[in-house]
DRENVEXSE-648204 format. One record per residue: residue in three letters; x, y, z of N, C-alpha, C in turn. Coordinates in nm, 4 decimals, decimal comma, always signed. Example, Ala and Ser with C-alpha at 12.3 -4.5 7.8 and 13.67 -1.06 7.14 Angstrom:
# DRENVEXSE-648204
[lumro ALA [+1,3190 -0,5690 +0,7800] [+1,2300 -0,4500 +0,7800] [+1,3200 -0,3300 +0,7800]] [lumro SER [+1,2850 -0,2250 +0,7080] [+1,3670 -0,1060 +0,7140] [+1,2900 +0,0030 +0,7870]] 
# end
This chain:
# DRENVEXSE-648204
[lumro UNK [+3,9188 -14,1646 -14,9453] [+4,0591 -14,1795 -14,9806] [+4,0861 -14,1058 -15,1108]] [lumro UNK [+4,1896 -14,0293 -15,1764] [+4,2272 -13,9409 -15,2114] [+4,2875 -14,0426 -15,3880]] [lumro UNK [+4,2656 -13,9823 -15,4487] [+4,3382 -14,0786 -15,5948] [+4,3510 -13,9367 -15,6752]] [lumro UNK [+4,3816 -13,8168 -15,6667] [+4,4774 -13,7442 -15,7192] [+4,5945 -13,7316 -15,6070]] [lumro UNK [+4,6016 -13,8066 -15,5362] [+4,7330 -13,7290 -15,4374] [+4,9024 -13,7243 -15,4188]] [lumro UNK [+4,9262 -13,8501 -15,5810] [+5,0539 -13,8475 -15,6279] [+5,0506 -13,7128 -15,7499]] [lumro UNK [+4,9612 -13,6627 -15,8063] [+5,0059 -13,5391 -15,8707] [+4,9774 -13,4295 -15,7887]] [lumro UNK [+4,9052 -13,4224 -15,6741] [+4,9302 -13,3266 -15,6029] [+5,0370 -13,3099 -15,5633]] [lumro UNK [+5,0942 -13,3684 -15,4797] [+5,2313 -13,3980 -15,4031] [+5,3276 -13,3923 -15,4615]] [lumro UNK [+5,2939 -13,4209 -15,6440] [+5,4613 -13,4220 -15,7074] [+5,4445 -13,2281 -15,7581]] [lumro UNK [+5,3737 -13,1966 -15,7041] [+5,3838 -13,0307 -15,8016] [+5,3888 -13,0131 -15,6716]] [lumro UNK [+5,4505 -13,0175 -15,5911] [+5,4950 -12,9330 -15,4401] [+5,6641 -12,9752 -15,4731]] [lumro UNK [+5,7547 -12,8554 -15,4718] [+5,8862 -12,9090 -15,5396] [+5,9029 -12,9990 -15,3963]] [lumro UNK [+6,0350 -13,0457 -15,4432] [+6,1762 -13,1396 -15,3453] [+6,0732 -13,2294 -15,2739]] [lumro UNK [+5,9084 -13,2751 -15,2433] [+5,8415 -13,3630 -15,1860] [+5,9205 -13,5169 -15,2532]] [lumro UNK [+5,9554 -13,5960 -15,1657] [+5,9945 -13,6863 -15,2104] [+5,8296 -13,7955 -15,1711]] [lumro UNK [+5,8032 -13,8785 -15,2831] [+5,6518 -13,9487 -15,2502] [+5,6832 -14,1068 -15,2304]] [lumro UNK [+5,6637 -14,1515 -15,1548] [+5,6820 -14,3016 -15,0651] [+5,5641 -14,3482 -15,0634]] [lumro UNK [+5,4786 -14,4976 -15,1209] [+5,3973 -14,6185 -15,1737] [+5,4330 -14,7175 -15,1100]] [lumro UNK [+5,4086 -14,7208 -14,9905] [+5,4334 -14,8924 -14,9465] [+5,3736 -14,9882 -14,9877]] [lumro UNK [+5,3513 -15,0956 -15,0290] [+5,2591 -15,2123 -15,0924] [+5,1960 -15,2877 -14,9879]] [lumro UNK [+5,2939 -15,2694 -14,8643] [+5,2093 -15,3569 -14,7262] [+5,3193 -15,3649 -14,5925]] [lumro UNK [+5,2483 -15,3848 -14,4906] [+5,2661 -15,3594 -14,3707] [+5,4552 -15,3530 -14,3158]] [lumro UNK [+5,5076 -15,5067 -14,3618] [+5,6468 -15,4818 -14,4095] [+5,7102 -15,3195 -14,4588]] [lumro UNK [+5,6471 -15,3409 -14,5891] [+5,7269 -15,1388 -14,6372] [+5,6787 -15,0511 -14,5907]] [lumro UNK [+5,5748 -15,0682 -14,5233] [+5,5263 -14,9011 -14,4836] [+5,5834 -14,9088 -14,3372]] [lumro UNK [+5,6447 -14,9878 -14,2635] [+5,7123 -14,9824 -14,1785] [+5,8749 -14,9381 -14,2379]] [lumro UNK [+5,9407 -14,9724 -14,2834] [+6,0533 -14,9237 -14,3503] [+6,0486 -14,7897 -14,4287]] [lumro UNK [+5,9399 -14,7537 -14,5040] [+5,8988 -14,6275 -14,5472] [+5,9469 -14,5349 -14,4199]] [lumro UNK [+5,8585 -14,5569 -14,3542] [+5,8115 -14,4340 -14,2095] [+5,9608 -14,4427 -14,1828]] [lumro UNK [+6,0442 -14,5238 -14,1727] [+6,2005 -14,5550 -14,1197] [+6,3106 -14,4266 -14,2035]] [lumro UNK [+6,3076 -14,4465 -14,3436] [+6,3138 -14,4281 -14,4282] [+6,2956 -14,2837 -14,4429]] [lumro UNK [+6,1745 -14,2111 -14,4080] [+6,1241 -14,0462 -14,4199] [+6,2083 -13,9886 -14,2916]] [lumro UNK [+6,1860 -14,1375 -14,1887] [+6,2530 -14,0023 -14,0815] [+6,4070 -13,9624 -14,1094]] [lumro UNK [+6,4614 -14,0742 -14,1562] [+6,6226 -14,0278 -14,1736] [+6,6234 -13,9705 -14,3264]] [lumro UNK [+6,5091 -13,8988 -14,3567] [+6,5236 -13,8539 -14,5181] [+6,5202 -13,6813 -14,4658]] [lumro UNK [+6,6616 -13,6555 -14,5160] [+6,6509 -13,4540 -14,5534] [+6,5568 -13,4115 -14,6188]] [lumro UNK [+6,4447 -13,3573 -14,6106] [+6,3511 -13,2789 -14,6729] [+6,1782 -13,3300 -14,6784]] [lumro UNK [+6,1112 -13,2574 -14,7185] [+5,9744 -13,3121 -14,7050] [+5,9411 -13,4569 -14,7523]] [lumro UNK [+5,8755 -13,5145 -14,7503] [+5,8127 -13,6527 -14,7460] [+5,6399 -13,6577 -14,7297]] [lumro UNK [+5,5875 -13,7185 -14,8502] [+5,4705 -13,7695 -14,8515] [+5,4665 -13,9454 -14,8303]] [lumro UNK [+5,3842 -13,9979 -14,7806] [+5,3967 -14,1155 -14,7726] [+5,2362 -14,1519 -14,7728]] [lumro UNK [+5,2145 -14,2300 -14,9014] [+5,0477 -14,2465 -14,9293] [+5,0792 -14,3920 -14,8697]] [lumro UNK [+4,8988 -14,4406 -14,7931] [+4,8612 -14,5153 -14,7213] [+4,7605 -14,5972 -14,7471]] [lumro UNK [+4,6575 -14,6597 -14,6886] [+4,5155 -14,7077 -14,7543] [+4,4271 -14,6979 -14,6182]] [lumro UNK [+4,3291 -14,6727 -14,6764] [+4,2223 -14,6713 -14,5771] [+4,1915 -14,8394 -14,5296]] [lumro UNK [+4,2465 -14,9683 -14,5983] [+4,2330 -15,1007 -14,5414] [+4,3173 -15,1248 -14,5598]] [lumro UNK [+4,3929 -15,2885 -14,4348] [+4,4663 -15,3167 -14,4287] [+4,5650 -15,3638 -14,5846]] [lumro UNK [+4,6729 -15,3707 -14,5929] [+4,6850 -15,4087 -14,7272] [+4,7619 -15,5698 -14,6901]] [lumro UNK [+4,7432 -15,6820 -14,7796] [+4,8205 -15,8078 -14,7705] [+4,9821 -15,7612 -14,7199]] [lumro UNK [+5,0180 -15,8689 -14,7020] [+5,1790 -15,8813 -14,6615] [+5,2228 -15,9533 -14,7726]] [lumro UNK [+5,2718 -15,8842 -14,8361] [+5,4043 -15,9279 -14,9458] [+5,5388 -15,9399 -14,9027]] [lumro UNK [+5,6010 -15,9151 -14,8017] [+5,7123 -15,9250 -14,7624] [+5,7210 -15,9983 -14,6482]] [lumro UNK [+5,8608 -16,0867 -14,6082] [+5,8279 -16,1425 -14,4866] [+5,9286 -16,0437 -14,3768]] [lumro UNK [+5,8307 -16,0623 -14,2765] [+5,8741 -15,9499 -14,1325] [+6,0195 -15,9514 -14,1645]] [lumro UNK [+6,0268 -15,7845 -14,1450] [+6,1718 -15,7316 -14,1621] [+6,2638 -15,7904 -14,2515]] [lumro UNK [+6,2101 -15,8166 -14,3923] [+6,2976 -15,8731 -14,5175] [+6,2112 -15,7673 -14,6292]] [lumro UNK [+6,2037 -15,6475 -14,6275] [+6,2113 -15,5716 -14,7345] [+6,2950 -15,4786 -14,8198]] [lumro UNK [+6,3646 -15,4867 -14,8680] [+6,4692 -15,3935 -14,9174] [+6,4441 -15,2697 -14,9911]] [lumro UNK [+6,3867 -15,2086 -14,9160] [+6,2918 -15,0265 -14,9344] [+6,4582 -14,9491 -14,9050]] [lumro UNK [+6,4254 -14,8919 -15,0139] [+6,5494 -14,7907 -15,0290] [+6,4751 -14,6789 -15,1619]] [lumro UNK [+6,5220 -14,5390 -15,0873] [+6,4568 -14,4465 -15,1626] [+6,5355 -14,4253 -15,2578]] [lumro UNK [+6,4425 -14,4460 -15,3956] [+6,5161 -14,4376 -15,5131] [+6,5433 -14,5496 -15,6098]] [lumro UNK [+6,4855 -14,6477 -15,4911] [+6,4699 -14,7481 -15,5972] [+6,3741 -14,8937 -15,5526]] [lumro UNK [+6,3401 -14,9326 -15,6735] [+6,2150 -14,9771 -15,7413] [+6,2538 -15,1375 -15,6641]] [lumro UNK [+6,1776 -15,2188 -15,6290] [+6,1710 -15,3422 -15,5659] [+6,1671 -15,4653 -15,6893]] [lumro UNK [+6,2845 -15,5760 -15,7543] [+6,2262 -15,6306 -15,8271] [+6,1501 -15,7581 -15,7907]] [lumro UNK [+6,0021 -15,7843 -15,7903] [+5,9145 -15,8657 -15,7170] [+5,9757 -16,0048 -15,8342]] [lumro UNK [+5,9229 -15,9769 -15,9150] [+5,9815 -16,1330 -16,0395] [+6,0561 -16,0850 -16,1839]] [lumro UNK [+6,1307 -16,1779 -16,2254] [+6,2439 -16,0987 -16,2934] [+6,2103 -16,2143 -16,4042]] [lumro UNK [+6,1180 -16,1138 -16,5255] [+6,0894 -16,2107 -16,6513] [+6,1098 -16,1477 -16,7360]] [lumro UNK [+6,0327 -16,1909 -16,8433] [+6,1358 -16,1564 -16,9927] [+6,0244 -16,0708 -17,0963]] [lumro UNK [+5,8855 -16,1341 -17,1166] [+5,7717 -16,0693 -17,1762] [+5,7287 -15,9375 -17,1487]] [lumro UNK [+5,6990 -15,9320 -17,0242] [+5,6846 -15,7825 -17,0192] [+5,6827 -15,7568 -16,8594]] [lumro UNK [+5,6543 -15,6107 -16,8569] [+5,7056 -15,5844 -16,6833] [+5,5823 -15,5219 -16,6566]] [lumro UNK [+5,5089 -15,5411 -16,5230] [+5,4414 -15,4590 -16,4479] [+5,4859 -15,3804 -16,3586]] [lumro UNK [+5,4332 -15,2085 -16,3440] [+5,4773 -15,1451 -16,2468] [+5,3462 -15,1234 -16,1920]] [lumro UNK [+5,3903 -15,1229 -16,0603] [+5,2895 -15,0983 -15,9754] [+5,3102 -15,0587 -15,8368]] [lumro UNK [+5,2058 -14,9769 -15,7426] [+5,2803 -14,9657 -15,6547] [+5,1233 -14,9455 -15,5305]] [lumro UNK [+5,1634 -14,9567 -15,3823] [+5,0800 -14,9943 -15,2739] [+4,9867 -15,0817 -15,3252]] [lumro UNK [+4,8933 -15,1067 -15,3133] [+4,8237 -15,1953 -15,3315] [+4,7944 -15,2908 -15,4272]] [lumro UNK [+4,8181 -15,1967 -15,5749] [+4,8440 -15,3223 -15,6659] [+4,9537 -15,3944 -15,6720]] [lumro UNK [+5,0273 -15,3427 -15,6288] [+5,1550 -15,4317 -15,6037] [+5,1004 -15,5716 -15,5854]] [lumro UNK [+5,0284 -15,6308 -15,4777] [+4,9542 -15,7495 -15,4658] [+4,8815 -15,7929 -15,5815]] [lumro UNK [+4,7864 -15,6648 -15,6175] [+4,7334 -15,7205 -15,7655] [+4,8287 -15,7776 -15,9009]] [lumro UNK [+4,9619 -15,7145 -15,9058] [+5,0163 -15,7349 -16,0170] [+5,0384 -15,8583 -16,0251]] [lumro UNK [+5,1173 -15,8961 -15,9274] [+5,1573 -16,0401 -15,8567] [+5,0837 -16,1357 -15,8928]] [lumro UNK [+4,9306 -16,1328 -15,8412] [+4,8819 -16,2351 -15,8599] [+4,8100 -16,1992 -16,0136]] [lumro UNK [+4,8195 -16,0927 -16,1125] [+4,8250 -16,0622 -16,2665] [+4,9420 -16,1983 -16,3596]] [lumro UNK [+5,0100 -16,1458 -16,2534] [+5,2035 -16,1856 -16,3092] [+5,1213 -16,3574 -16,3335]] [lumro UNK [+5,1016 -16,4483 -16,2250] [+5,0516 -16,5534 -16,1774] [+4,9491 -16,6301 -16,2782]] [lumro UNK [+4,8351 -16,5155 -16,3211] [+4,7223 -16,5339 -16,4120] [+4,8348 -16,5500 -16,5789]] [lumro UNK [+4,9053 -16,4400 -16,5841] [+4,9317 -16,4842 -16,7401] [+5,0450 -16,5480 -16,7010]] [lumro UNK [+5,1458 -16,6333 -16,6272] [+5,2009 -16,7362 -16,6243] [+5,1669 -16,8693 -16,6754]] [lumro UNK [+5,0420 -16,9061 -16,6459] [+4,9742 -16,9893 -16,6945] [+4,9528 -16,9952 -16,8283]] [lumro UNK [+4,9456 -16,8729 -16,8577] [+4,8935 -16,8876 -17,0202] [+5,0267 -16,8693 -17,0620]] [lumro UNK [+5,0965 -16,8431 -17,0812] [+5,2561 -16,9251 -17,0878] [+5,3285 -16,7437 -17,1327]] [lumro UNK [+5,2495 -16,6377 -17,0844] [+5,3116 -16,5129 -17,0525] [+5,4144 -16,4962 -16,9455]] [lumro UNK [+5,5483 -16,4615 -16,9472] [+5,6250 -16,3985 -16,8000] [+5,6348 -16,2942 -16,7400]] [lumro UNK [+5,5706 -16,2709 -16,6830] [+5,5689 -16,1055 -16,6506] [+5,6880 -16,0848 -16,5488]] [lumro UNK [+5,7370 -15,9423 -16,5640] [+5,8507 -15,8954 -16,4629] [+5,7398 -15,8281 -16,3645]] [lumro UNK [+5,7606 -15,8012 -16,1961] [+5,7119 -15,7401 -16,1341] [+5,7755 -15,6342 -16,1116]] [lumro UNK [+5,7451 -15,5053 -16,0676] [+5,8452 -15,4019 -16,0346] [+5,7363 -15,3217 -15,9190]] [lumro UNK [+5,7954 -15,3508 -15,7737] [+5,7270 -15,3401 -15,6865] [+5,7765 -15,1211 -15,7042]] [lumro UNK [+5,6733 -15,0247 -15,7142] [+5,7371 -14,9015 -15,7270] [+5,7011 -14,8450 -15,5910]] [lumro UNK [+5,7538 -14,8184 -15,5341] [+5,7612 -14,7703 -15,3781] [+5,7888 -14,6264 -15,3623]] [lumro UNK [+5,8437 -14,5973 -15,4642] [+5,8534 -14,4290 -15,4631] [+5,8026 -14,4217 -15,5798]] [lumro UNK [+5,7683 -14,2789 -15,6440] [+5,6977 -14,2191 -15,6972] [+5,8003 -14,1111 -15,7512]] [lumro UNK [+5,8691 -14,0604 -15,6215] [+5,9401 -13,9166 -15,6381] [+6,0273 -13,9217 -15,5904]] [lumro UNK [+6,1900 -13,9548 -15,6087] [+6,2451 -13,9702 -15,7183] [+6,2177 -14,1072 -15,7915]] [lumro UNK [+6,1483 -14,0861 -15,9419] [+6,1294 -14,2653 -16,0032] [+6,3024 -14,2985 -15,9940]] [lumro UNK [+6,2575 -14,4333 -16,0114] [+6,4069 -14,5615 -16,0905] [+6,4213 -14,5575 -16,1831]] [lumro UNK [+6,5151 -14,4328 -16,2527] [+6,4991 -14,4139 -16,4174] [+6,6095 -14,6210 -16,4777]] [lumro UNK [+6,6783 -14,5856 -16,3939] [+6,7884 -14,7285 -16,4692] [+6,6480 -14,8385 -16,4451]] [lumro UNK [+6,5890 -14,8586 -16,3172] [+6,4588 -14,9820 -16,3412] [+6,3805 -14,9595 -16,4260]] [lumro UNK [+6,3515 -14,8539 -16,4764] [+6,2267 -14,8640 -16,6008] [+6,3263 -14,8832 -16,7375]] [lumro UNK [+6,4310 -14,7992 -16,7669] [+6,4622 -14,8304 -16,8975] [+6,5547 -15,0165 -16,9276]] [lumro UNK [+6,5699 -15,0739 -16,7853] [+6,5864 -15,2189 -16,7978] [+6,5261 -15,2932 -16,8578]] [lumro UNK [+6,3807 -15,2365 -16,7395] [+6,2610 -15,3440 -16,7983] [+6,2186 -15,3025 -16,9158]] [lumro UNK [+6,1948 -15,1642 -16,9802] [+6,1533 -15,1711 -17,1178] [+6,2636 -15,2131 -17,2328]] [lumro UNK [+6,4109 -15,2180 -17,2211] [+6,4891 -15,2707 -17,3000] [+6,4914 -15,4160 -17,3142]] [lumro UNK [+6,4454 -15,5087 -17,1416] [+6,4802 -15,5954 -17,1377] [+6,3185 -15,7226 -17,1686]] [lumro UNK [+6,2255 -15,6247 -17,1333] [+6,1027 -15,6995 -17,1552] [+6,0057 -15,6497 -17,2922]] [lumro UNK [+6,0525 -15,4733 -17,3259] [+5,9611 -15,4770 -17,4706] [+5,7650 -15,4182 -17,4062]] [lumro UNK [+5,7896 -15,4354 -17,3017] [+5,6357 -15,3458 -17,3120] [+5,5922 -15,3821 -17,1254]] [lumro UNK [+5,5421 -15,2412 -17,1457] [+5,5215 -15,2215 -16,9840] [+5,3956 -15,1855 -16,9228]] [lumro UNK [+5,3215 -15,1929 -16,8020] [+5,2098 -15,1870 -16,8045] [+5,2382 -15,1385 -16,6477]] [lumro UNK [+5,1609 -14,9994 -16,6211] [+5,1089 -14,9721 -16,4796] [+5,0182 -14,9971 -16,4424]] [lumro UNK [+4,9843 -15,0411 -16,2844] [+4,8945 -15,0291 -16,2358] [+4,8655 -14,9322 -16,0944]] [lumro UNK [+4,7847 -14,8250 -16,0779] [+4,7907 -14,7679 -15,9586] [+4,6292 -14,7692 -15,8977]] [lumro UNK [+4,6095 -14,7420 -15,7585] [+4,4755 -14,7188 -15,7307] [+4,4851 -14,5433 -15,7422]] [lumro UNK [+4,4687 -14,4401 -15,8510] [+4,4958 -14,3583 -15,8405] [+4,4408 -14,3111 -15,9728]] [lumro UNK [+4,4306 -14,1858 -16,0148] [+4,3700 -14,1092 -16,1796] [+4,5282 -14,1547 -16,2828]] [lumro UNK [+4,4852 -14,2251 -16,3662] [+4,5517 -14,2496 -16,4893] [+4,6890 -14,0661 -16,5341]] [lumro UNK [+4,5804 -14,0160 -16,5156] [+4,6752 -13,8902 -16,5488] [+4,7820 -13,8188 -16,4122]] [lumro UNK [+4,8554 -13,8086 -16,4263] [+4,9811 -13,7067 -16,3077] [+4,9697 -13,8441 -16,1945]] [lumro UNK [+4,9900 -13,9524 -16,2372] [+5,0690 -14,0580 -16,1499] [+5,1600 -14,1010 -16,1834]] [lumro UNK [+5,1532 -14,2686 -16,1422] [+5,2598 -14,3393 -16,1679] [+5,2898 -14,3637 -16,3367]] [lumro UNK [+5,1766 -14,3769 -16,3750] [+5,1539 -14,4215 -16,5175] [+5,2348 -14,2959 -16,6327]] [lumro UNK [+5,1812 -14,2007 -16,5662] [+5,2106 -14,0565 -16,6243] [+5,3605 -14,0566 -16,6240]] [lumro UNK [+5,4669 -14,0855 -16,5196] [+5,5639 -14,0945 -16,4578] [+5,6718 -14,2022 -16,5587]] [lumro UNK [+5,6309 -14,2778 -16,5484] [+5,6683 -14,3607 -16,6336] [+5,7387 -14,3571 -16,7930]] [lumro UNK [+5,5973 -14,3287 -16,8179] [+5,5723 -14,3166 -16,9661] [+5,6477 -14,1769 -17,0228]] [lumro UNK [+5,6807 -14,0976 -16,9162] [+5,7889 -14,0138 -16,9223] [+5,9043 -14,0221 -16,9321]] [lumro UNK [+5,9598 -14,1387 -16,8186] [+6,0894 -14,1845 -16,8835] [+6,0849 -14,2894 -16,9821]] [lumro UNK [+5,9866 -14,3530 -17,0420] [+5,9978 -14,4494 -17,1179] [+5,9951 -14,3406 -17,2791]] [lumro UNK [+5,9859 -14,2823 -17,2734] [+5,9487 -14,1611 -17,3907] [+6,1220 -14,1257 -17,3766]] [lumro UNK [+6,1952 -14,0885 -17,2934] [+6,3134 -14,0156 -17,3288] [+6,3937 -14,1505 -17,3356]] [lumro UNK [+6,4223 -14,2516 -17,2744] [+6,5005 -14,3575 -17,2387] [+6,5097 -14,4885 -17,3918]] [lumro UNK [+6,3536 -14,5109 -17,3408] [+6,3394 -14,6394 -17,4153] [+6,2045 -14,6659 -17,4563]] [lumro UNK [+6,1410 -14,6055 -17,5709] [+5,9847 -14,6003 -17,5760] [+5,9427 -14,7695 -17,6499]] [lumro UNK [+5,8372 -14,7897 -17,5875] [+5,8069 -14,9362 -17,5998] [+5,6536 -14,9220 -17,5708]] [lumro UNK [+5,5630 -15,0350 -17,6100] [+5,4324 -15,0514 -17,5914] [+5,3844 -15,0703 -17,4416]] [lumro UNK [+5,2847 -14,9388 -17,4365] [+5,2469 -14,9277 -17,2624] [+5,0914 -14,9142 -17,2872]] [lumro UNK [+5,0589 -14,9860 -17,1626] [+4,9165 -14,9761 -17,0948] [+4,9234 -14,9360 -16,9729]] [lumro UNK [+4,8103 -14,8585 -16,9356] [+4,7875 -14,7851 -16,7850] [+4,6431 -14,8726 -16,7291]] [lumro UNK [+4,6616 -14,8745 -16,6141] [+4,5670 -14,9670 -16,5372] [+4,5388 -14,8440 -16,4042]] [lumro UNK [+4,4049 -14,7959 -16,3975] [+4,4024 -14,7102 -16,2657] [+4,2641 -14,6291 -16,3469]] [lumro UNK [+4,2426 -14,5209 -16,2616] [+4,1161 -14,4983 -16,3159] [+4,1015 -14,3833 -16,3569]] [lumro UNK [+4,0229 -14,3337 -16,4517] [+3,9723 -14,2602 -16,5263] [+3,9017 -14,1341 -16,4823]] [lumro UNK [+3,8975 -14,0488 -16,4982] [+3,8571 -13,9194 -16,4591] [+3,7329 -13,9272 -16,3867]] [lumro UNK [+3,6110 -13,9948 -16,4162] [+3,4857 -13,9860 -16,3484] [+3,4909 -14,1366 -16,2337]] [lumro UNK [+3,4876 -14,0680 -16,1058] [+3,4512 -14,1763 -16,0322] [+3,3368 -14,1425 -15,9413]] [lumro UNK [+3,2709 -14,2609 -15,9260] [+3,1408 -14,2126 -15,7579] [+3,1124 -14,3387 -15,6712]] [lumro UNK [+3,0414 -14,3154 -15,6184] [+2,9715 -14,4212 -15,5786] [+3,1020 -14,4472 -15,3866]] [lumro UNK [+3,0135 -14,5578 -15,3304] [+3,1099 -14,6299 -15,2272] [+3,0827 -14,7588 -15,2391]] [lumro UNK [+3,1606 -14,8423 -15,1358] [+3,1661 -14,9649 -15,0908] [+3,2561 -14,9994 -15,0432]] [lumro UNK [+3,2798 -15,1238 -15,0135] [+3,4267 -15,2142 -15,0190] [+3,5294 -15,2081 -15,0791]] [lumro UNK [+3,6031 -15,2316 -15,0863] [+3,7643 -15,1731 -15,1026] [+3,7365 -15,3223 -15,2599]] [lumro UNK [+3,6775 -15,4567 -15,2514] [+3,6806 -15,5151 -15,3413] [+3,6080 -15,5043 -15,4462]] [lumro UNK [+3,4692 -15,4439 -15,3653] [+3,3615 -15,3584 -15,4497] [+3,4268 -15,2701 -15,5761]] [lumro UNK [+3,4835 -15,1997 -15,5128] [+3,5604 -15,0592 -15,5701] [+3,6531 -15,0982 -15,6890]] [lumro UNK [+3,7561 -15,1630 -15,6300] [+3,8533 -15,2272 -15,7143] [+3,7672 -15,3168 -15,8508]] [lumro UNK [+3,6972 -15,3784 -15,8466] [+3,6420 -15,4435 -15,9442] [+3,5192 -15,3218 -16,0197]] [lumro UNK [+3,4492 -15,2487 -15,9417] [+3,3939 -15,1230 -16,0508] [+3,4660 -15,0314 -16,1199]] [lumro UNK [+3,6145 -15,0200 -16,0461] [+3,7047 -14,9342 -16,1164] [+3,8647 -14,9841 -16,2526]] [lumro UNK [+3,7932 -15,1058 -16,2763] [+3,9138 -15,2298 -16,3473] [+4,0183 -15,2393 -16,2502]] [lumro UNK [+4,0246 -15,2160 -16,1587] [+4,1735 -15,2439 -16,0482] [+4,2529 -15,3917 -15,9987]] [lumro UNK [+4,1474 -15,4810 -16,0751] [+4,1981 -15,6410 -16,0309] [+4,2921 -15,7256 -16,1481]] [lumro UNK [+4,3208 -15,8141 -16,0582] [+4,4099 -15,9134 -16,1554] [+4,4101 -15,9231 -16,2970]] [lumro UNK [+4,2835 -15,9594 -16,2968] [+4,2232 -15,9798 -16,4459] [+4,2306 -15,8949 -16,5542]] [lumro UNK [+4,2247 -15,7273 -16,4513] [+4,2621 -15,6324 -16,5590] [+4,3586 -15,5913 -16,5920]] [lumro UNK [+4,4826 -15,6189 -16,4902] [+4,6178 -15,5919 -16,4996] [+4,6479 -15,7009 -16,6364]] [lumro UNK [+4,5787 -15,8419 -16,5937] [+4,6545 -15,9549 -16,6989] [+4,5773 -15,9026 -16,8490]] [lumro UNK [+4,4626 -15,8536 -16,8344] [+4,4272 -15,7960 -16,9654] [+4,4790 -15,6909 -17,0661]] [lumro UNK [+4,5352 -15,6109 -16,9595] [+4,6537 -15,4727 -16,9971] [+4,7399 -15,5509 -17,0587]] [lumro UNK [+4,8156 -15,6405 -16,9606] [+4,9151 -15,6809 -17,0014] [+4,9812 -15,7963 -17,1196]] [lumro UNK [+4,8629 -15,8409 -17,1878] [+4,8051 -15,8774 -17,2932] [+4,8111 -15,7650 -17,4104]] [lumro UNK [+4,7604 -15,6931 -17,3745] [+4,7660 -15,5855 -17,5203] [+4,9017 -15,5161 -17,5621]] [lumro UNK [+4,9178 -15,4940 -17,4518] [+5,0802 -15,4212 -17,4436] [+5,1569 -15,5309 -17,4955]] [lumro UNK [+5,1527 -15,6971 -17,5157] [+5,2325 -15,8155 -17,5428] [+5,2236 -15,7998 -17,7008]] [lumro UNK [+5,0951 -15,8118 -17,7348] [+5,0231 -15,7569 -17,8650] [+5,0828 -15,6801 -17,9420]] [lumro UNK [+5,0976 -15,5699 -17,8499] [+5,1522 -15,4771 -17,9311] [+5,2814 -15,4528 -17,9964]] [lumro UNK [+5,3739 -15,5048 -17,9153] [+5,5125 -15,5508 -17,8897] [+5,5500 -15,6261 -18,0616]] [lumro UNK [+5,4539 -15,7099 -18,0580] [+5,4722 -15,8207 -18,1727] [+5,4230 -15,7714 -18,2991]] [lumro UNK [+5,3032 -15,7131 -18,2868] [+5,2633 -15,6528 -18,4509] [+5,3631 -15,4989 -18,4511]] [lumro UNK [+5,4285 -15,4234 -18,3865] [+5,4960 -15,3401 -18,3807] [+5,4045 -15,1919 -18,3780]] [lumro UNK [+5,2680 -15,2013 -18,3120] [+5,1761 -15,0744 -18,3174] [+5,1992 -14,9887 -18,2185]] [lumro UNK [+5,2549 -15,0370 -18,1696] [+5,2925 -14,9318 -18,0420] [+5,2025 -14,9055 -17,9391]] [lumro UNK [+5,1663 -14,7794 -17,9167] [+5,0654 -14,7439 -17,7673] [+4,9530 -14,6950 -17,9024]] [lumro UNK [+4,8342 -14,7394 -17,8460] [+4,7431 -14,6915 -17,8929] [+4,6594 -14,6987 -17,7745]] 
# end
């Protein structure tokens, strides 16, 4: 499975890039590309992904961003598969008396410039998560409009230039920081940061 293939796809002009999170959106996706004018990428997973949505209640519309939970501390973006991870991130620092916003990102290409500069006006620090290279994704994407819009304390969750090895899709995710724990750990520092006023480091 491919984890440069949102910066491939975004340096091919007018490709519009579609992230379903699970079986629900990637059915509406595919809906979605066919009545879409112009090329279309639509990334997938090599395993099934959870159901976050219930049958035929997803509101996938290209161009804009899904809001999964609508809190005040800080926002996670994320998109196909962590989408599930963020969720149950969101869940982990609930408890510890953190609120996280979810922001289910389903496209890639064109982003939700008004959903990101909300959540960074409205929550103060933002955190991606993708199964994908930290650099020319979602994270990258972001932090682009959060730089012209509304710059605020960000963490990236996804992986790092050197990867190898195989296994399990849970295997993987936990050798590559891709789980809950690391989203709620991101999303911890980025809270951090917010409050002593250090910004992105």
């Amino acid at each position: 499975m491919s984890v440069e293939d949102f910066s491939l796809a975004a340096g091919l002009p007018t490709f519009t890039i579609l992230v379903p999170s699970d079986p629900v959106s990637m059915n509406r996706a595919v809906k979605a590309a066919a009545a879409h004018r112009g090329p279309v990428y639509i990334r997938s997973s090599r395993e099934a992904m959870p159901y976050i949505y219930p049958e035929g209640d997803c509101p996938f519309e290209i161009g804009k961003a899904i809001r999964m939970r609508d809190e005040k501390d800080v926002t996670l973006i994320a998109c196909g598969l962590m989408v599930a991870v963020a969720l149950d991130a969101a869940a982990i620092l609930a408890e510890e008396g953190l609120q996280a916003r979810v922001l289910d990102m389903h496209i890639l290409r064109p982003l939700d410039v008004p959903a990101f500069h909300a959540a960074a006006s409205e929550t103060g620090a933002l955190v991606t998560a993708e199964e994908h290279l930290i650099r020319g994704g979602l994270g990258s994407g972001v932090a682009q409009v959060a730089a012209m819009t509304h710059p605020v304390p960000m963490r990236f969750v996804g992986l790092n230039d050197i990867y190898t090895g195989s296994g399990s899709l849970d295997e993987l995710m936990q050798k590559y920081g891709l789980t809950a724990q690391h989203v709620a750990a991101a999303a911890r520092l980025a809270v951090a940061a917010k409050g002593n006023g250090s910004g992105q480091r």
